[in-house]
C-alpha positions in Angstrom: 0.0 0.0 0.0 2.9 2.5 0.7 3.9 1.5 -2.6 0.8 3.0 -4.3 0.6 5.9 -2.1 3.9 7.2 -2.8 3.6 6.8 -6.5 0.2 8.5 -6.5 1.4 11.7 -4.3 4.3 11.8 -6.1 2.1 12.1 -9.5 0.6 15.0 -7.1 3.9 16.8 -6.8 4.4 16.8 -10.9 0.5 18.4 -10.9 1.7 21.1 -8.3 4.4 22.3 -11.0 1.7 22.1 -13.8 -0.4 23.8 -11.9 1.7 26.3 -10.7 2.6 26.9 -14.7 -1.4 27.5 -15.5 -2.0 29.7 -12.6 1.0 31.9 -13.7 -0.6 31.6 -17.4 -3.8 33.1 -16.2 -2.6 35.5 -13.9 -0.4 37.2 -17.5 -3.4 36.6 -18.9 -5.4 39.0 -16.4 -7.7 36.3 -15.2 -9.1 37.8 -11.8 -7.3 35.2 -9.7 -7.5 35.4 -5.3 -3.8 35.1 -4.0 -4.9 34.7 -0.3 -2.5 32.3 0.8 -4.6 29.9 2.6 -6.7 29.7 -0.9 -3.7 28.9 -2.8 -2.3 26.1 -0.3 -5.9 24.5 -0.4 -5.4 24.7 -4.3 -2.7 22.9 -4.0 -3.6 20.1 -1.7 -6.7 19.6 -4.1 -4.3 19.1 -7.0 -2.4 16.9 -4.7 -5.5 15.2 -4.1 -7.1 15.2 -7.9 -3.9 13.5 -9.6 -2.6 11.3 -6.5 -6.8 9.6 -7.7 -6.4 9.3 -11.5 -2.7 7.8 -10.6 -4.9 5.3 -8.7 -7.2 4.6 -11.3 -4.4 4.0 -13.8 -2.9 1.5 -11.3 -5.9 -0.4 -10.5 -6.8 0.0 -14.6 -3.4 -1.5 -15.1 -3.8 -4.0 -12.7 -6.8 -5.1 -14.4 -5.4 -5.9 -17.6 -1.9 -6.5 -17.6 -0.8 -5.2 -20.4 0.4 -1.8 -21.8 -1.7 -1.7 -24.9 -4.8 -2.8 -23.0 -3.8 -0.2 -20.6 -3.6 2.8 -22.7 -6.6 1.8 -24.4 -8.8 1.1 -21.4 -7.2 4.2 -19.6 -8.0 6.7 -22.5 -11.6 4.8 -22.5 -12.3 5.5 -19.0 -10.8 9.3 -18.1 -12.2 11.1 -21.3 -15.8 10.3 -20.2 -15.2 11.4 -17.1 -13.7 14.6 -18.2 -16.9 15.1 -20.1 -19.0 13.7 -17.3 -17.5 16.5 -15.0 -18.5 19.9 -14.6 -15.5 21.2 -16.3 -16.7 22.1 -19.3 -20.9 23.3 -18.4 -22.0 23.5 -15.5 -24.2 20.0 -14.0 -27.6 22.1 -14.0 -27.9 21.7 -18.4 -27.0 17.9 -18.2 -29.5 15.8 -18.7 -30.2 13.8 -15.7 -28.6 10.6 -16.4 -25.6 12.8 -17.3 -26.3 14.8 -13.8 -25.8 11.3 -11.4 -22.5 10.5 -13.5 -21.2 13.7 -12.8 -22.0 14.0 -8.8 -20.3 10.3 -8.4 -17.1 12.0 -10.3 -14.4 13.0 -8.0 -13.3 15.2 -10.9 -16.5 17.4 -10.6 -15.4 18.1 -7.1 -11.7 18.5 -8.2 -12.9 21.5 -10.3 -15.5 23.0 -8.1 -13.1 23.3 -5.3 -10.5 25.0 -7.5 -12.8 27.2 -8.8 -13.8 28.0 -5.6 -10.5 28.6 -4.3 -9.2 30.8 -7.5 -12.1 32.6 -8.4 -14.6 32.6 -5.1 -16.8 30.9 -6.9 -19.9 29.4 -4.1 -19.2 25.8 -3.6 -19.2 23.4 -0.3 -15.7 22.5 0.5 -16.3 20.5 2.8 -18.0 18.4 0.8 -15.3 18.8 -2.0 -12.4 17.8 -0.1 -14.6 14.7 1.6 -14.8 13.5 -2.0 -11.5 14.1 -3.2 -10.1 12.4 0.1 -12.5 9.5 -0.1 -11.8 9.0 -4.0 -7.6 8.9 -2.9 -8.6 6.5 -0.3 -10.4 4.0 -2.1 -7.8 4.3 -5.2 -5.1 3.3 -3.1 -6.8 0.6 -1.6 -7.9 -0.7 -4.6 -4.6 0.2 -6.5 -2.4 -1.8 -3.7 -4.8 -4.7 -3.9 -4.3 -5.1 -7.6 -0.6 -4.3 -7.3 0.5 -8.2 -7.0 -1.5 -8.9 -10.0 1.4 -6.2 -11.7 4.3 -7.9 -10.2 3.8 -11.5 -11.6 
């Protein structure tokens, strides 16, 4: 399990310096960013939190089908629909409903609420966003590490 957990917050570290390259981006670009630093530390923990769950889900993917190809395949097959699933491109209101229940079980939805919260005080529940994102981590490395012997064979 430490295994998994270090390889998915050290995927969190490499977001934090892609992040940190976007946020400098915007902020030449005059987007109306909030540089409170308690905002921008919570950014970064949710980035932490975000990419240390899709390293997860890649693991446990990878672990499911043992192979590269498959992986890549499968991996592409599962993250784009929950990019589009999410709220990152419209908000969750103009989805359709079926859409609507994909997108509040998607810890990316959360992921994006909370930094839009946090960069542009946008309302949202934190609380509720970090519960998710924490949960999501959880349950990826738990599934991740129990998969993890399937890799090593």
């Amino acid at each position: 399990m430490a295994l998994v957990a270090g390889k998915a917050f050290a995927a969190g570290i490499r977001a934090v310096a892609q992040a940190v390259v976007v946020v400098v981006v915007a902020a030449l670009l005059g987007v109306g960013l909030t540089w409170n630093p308690l905002r921008l530390l919570g950014v970064v923990v949710v980035v932490v939190l975000g990419a240390a769950f899709f390293s997860c889900l890649s693991v446990t993917i990878a672990g499911l089908v043992l192979k590269r190809d498959r992986l890549m395949g499968i991996g592409q097959a599962v993250t784009m629909p929950l990019f589009f699933a999410s709220n990152a491109l419209y908000p969750v209101s103009i989805m359709p409903g079926w859409l609507r229940a994909i997108s509040y079980a998607n810890p990316l939805s959360y992921e994006v609420s909370a930094l839009r919260a946090l960069l542009l005080g946008l309302p949202t529940n934190l609380w509720l966003d970090f519960a998710v994102l924490i949960g999501s981590v959880i349950a990826g490395i738990c599934a991740a590490a129990a998969l993890l012997g399937r890799l090593s064979r």
